[in-house]
PyMOL CGO cylinders between C-alpha atoms (Angstrom):
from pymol import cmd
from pymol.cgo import CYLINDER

trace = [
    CYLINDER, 126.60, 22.86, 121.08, 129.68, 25.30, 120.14, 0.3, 1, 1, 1, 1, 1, 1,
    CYLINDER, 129.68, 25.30, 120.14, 129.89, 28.52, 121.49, 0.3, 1, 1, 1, 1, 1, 1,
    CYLINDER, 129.89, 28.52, 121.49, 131.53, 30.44, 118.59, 0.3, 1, 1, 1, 1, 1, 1,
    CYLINDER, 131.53, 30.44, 118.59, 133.46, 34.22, 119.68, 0.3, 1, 1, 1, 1, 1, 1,
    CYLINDER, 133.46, 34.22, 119.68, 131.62, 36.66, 117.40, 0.3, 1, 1, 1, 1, 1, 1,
    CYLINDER, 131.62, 36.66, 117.40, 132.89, 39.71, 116.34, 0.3, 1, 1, 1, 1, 1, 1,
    CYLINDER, 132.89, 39.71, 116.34, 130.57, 42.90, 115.26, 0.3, 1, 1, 1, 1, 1, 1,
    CYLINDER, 130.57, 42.90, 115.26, 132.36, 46.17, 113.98, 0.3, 1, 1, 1, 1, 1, 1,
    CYLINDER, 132.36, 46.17, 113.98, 130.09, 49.11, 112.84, 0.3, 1, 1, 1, 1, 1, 1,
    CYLINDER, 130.09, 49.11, 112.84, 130.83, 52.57, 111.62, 0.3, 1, 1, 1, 1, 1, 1,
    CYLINDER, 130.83, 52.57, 111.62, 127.30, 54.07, 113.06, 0.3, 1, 1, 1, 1, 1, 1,
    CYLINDER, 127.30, 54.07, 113.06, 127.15, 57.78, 113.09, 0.3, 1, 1, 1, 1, 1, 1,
    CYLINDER, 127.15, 57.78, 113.09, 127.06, 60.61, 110.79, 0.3, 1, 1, 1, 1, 1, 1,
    CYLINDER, 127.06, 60.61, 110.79, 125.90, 58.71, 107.61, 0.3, 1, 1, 1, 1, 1, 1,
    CYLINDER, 125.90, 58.71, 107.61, 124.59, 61.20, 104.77, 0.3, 1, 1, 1, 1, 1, 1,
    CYLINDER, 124.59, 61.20, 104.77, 126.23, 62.32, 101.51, 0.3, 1, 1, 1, 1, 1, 1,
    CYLINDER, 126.23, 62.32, 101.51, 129.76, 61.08, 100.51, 0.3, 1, 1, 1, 1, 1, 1,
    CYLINDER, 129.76, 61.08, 100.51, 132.09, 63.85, 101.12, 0.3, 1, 1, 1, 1, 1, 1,
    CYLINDER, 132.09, 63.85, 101.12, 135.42, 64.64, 99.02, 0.3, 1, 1, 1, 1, 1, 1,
    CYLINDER, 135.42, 64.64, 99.02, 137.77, 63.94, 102.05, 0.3, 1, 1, 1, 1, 1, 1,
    CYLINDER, 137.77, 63.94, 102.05, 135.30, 61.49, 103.55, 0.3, 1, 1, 1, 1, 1, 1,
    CYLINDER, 135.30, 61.49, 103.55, 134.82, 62.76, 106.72, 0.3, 1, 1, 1, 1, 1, 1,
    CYLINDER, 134.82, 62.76, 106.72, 130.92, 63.14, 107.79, 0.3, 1, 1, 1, 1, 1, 1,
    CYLINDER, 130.92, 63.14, 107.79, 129.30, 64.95, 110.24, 0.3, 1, 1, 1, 1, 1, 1,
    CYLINDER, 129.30, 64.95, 110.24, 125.74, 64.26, 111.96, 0.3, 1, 1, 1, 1, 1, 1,
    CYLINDER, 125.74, 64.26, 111.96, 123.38, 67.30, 111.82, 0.3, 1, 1, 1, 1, 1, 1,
    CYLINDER, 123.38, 67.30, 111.82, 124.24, 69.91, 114.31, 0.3, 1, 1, 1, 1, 1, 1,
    CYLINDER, 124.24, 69.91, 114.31, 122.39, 70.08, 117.81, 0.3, 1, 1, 1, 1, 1, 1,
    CYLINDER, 122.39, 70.08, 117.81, 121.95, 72.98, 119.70, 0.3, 1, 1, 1, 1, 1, 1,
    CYLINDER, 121.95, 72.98, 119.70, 120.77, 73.62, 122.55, 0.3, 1, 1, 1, 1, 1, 1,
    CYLINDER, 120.77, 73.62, 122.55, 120.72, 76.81, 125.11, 0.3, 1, 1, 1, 1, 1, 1,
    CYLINDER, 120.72, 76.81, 125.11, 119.49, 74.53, 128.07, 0.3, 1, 1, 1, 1, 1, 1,
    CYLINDER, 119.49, 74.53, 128.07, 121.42, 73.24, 131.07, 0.3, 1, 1, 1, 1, 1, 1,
    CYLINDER, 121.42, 73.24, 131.07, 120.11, 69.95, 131.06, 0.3, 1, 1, 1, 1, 1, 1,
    CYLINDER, 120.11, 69.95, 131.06, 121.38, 67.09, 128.63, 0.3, 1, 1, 1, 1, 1, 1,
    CYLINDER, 121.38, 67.09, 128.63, 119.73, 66.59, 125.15, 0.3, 1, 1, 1, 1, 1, 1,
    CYLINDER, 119.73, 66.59, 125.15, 120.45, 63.82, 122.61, 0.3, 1, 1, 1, 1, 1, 1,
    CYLINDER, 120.45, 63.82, 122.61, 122.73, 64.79, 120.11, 0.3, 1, 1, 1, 1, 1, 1,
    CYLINDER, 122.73, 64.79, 120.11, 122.69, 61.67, 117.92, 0.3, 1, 1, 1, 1, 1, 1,
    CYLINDER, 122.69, 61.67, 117.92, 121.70, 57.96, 118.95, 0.3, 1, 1, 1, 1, 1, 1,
    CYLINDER, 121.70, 57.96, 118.95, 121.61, 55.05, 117.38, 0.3, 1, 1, 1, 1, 1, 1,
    CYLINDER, 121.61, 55.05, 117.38, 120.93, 51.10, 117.65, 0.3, 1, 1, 1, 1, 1, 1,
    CYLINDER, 120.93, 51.10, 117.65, 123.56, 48.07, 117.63, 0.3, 1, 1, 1, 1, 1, 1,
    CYLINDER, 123.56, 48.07, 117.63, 121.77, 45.16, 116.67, 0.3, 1, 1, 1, 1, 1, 1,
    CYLINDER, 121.77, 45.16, 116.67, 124.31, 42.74, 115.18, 0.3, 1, 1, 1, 1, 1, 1,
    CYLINDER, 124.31, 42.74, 115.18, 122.84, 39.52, 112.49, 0.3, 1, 1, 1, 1, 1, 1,
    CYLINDER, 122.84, 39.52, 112.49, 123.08, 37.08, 115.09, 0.3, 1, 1, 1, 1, 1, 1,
    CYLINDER, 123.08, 37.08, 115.09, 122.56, 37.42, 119.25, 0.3, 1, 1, 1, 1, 1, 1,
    CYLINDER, 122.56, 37.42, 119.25, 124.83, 36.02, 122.14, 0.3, 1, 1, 1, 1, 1, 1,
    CYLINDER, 124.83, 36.02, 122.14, 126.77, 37.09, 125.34, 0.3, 1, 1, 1, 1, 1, 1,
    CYLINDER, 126.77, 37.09, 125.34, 128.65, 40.12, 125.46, 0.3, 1, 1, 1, 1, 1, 1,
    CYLINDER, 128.65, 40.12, 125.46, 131.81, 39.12, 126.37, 0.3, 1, 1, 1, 1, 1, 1,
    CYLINDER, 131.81, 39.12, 126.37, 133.59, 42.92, 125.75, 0.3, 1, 1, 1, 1, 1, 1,
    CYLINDER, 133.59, 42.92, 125.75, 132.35, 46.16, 124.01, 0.3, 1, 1, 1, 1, 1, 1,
    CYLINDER, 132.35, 46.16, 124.01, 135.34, 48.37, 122.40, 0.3, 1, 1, 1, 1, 1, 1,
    CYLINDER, 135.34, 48.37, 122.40, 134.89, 51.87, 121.49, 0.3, 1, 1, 1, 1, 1, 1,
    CYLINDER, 134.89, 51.87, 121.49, 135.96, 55.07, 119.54, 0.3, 1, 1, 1, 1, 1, 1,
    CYLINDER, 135.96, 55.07, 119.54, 133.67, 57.72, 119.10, 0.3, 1, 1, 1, 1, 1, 1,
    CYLINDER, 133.67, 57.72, 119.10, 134.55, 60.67, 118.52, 0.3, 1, 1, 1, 1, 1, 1,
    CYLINDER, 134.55, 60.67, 118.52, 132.64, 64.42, 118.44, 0.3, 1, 1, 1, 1, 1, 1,
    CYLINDER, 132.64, 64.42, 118.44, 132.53, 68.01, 118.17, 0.3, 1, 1, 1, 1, 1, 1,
    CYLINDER, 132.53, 68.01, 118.17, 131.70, 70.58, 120.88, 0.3, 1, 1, 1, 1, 1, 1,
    CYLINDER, 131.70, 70.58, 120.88, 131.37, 74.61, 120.33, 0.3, 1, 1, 1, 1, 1, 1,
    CYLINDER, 131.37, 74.61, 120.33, 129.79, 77.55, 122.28, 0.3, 1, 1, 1, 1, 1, 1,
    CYLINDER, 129.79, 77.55, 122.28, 128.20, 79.63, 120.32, 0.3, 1, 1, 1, 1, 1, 1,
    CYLINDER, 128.20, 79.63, 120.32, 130.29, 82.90, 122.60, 0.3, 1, 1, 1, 1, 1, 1,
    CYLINDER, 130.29, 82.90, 122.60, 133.53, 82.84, 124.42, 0.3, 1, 1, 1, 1, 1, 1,
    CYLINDER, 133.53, 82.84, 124.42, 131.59, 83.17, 127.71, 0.3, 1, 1, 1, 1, 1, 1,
    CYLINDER, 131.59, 83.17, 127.71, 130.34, 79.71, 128.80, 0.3, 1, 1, 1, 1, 1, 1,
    CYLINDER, 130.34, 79.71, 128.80, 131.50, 75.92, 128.76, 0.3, 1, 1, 1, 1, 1, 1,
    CYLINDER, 131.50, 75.92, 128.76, 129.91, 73.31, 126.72, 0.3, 1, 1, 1, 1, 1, 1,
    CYLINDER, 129.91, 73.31, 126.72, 129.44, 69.64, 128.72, 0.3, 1, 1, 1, 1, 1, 1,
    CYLINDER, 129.44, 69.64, 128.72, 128.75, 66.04, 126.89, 0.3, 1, 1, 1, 1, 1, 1,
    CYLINDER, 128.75, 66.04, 126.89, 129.31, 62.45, 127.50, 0.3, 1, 1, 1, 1, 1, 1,
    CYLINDER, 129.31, 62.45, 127.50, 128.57, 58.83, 125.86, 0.3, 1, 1, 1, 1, 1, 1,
    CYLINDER, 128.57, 58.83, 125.86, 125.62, 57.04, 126.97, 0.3, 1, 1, 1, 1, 1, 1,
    CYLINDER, 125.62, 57.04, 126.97, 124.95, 53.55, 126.30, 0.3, 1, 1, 1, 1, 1, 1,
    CYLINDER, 124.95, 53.55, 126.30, 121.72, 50.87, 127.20, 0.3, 1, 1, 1, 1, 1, 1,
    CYLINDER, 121.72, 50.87, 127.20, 120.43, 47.78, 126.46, 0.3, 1, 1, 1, 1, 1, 1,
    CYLINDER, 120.43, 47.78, 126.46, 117.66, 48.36, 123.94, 0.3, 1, 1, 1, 1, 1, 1,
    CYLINDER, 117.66, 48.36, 123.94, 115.19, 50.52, 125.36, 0.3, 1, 1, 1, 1, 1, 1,
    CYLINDER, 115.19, 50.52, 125.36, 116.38, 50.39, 129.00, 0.3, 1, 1, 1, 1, 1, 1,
    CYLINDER, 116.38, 50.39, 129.00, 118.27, 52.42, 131.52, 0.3, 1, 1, 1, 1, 1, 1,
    CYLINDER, 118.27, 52.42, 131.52, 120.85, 54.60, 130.35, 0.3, 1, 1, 1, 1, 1, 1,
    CYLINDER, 120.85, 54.60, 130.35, 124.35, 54.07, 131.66, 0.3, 1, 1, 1, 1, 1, 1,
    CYLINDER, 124.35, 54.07, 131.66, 127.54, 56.63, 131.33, 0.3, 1, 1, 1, 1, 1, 1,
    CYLINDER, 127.54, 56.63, 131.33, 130.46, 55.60, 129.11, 0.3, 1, 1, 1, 1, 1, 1,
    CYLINDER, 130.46, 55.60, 129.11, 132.15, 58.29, 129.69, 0.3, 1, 1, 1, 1, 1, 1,
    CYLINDER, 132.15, 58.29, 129.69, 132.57, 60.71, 132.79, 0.3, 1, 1, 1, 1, 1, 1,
    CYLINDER, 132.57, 60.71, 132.79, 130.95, 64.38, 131.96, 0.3, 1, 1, 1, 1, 1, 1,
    CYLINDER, 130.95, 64.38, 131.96, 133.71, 66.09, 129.69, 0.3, 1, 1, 1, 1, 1, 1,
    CYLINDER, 133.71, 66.09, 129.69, 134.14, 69.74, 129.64, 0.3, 1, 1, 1, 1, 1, 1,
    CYLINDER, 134.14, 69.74, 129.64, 134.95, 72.31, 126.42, 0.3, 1, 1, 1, 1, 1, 1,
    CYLINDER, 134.95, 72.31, 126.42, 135.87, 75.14, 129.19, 0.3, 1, 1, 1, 1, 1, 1,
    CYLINDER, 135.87, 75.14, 129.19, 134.68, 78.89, 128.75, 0.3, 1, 1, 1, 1, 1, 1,
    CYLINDER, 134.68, 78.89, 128.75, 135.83, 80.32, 125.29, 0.3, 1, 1, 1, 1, 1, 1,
    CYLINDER, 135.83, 80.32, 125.29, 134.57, 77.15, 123.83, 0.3, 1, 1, 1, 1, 1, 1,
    CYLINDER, 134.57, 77.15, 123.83, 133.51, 79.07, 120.54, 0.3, 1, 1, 1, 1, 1, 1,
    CYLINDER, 133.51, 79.07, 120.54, 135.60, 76.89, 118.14, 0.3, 1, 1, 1, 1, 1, 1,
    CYLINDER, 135.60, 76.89, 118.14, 134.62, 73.15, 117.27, 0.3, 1, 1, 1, 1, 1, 1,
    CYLINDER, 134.62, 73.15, 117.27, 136.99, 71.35, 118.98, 0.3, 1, 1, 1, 1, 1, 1,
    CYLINDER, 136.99, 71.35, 118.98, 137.02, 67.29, 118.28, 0.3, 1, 1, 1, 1, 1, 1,
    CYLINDER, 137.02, 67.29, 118.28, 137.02, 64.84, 121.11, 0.3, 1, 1, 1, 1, 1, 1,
    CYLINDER, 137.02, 64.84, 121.11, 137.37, 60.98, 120.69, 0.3, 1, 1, 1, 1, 1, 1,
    CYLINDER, 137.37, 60.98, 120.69, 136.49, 59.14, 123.66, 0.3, 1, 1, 1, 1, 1, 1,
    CYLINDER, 136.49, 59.14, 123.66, 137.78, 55.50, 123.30, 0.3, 1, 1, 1, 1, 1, 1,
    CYLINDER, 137.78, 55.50, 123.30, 138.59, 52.09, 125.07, 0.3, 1, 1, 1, 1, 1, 1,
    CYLINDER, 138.59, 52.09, 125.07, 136.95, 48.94, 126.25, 0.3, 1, 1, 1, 1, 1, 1,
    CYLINDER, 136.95, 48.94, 126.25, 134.86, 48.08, 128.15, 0.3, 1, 1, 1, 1, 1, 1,
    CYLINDER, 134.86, 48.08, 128.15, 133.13, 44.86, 130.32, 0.3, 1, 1, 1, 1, 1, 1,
    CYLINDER, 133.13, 44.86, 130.32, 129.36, 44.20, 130.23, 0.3, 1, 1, 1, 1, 1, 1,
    CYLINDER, 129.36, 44.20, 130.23, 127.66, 46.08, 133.21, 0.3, 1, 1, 1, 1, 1, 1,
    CYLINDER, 127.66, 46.08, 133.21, 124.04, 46.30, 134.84, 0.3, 1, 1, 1, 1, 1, 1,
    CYLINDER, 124.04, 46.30, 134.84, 121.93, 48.03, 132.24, 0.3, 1, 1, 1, 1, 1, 1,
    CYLINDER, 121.93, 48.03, 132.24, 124.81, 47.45, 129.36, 0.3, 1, 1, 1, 1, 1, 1,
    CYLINDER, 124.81, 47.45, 129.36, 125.10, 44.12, 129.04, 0.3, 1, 1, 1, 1, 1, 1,
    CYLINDER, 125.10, 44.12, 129.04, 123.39, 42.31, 126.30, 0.3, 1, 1, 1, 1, 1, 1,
    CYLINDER, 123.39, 42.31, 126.30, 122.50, 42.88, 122.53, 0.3, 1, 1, 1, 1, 1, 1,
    CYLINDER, 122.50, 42.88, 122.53, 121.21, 44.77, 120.87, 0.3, 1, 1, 1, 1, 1, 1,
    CYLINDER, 121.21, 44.77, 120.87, 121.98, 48.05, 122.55, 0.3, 1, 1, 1, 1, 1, 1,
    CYLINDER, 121.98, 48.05, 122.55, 122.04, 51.71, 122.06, 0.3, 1, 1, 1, 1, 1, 1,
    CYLINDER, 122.04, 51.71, 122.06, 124.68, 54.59, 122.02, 0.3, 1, 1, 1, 1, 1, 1,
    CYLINDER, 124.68, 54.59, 122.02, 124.14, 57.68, 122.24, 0.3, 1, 1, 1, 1, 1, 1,
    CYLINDER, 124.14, 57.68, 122.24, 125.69, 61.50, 122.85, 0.3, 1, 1, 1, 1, 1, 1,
    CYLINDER, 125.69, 61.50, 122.85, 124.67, 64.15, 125.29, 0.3, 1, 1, 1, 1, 1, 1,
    CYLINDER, 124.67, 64.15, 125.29, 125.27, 67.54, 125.31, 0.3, 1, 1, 1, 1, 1, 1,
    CYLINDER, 125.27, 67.54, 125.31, 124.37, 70.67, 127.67, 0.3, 1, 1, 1, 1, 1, 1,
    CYLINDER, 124.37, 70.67, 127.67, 125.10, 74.53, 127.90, 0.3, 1, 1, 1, 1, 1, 1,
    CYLINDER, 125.10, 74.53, 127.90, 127.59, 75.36, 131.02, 0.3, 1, 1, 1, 1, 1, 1,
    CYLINDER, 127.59, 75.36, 131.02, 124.82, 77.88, 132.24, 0.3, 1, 1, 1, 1, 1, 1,
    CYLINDER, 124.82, 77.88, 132.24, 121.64, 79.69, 131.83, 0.3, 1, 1, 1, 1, 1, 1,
    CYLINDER, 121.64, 79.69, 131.83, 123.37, 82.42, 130.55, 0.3, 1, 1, 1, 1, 1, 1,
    CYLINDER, 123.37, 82.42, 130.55, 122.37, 82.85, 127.21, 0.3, 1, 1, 1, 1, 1, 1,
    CYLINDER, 122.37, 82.85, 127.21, 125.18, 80.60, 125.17, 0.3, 1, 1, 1, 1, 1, 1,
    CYLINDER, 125.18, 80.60, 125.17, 124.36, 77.99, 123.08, 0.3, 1, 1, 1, 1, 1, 1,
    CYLINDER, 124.36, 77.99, 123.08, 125.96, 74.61, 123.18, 0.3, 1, 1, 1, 1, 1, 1,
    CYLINDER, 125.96, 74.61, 123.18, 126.34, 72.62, 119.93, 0.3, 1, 1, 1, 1, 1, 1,
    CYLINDER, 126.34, 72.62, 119.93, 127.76, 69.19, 119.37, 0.3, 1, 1, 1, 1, 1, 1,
    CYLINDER, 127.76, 69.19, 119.37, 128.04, 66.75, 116.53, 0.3, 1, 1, 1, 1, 1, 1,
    CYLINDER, 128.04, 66.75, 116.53, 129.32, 63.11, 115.78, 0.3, 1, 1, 1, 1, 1, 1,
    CYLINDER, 129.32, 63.11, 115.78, 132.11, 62.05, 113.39, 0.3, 1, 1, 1, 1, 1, 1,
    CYLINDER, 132.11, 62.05, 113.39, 131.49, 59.21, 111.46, 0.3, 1, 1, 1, 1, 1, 1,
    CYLINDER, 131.49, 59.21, 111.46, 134.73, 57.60, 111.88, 0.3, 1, 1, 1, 1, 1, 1,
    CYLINDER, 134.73, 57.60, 111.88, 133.52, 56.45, 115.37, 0.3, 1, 1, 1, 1, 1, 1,
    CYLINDER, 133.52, 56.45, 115.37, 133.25, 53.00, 115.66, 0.3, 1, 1, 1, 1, 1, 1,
    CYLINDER, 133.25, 53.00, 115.66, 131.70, 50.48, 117.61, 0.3, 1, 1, 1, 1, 1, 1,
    CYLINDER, 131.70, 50.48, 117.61, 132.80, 46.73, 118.31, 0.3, 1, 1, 1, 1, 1, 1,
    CYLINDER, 132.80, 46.73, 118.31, 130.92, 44.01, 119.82, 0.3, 1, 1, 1, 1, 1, 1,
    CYLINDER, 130.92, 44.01, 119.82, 132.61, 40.72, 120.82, 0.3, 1, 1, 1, 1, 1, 1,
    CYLINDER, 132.61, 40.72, 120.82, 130.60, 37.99, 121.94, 0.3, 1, 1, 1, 1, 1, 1,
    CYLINDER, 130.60, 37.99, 121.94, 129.38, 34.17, 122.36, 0.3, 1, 1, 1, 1, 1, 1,
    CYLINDER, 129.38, 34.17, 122.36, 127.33, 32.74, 119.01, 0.3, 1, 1, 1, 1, 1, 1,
    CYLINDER, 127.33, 32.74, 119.01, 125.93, 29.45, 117.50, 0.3, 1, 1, 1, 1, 1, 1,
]
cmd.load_cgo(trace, "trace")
């Protein structure tokens, strides 16, 4: 049998209502607590399964404060379906006066790893407030991030 190199691209996040300048944003999330919250996740699951050979990524967000007082902190998670999430990304700070969106595309690729390493998968983004002090942390997801899958098929 031939092992055929498969290639999956998707455009995941942020789908809704067709905008005049096309970009889309998922729904807001807020969140006042110091401990990480989903922002937006969603599933992979390309027509046909194989071996992951490589993952490729650029997904890109937006991070605010909702004062000038406290940081905002988020990072890319990833999984195989339903298992143990994994970091894609180290914790990224939006430092104190973070009360402006300010965009941040995380991108690269990357090798199969324990707990990321077969298909489907998920993807997903975390945020948190810098403190208990009060602030608000709110992130959302762009939909020009993009996901790409390359692996072994029938």
């Amino acid at each position: 049998m031939i092992q055929a190199v498969v290639e999956h691209i998707e455009h995941p996040f942020a789908r809704g209502l067709l905008t005049l300048n096309g970009v889309q944003w998922s729904a807001e999330k807020t969140t006042s607590t110091d401990n990480y919250e989903t922002v937006e996740e969603v599933t992979i699951n390309p027509p046909t399964l194989g071996a992951v050979i490589e993952f490729e990524f650029g997904l890109t967000c937006a991070v605010k404060s909702s004062g000038d007082a406290e940081s905002v902190f988020f990072k890319w998670q990833a999984r195989n379906k339903g298992g143990t999430w994994i970091d894609l990304s180290s914790e990224i700070e939006y430092p104190d006066d973070a009360s402006e969106y300010k965009e941040y595309t995380c991108s690269g690729r990357v090798k199969p790893v324990t707990n990321f390493d077969s298909i489907p998968f998920d993807i997903r983004l975390v945020v948190k407030s810098g403190s208990a002090g009060g602030e608000n942390a709110v992130a959302k997801t762009k939909n020009s991030s993009y996901i790409r899958v390359i692996y072994s098929g029938s």
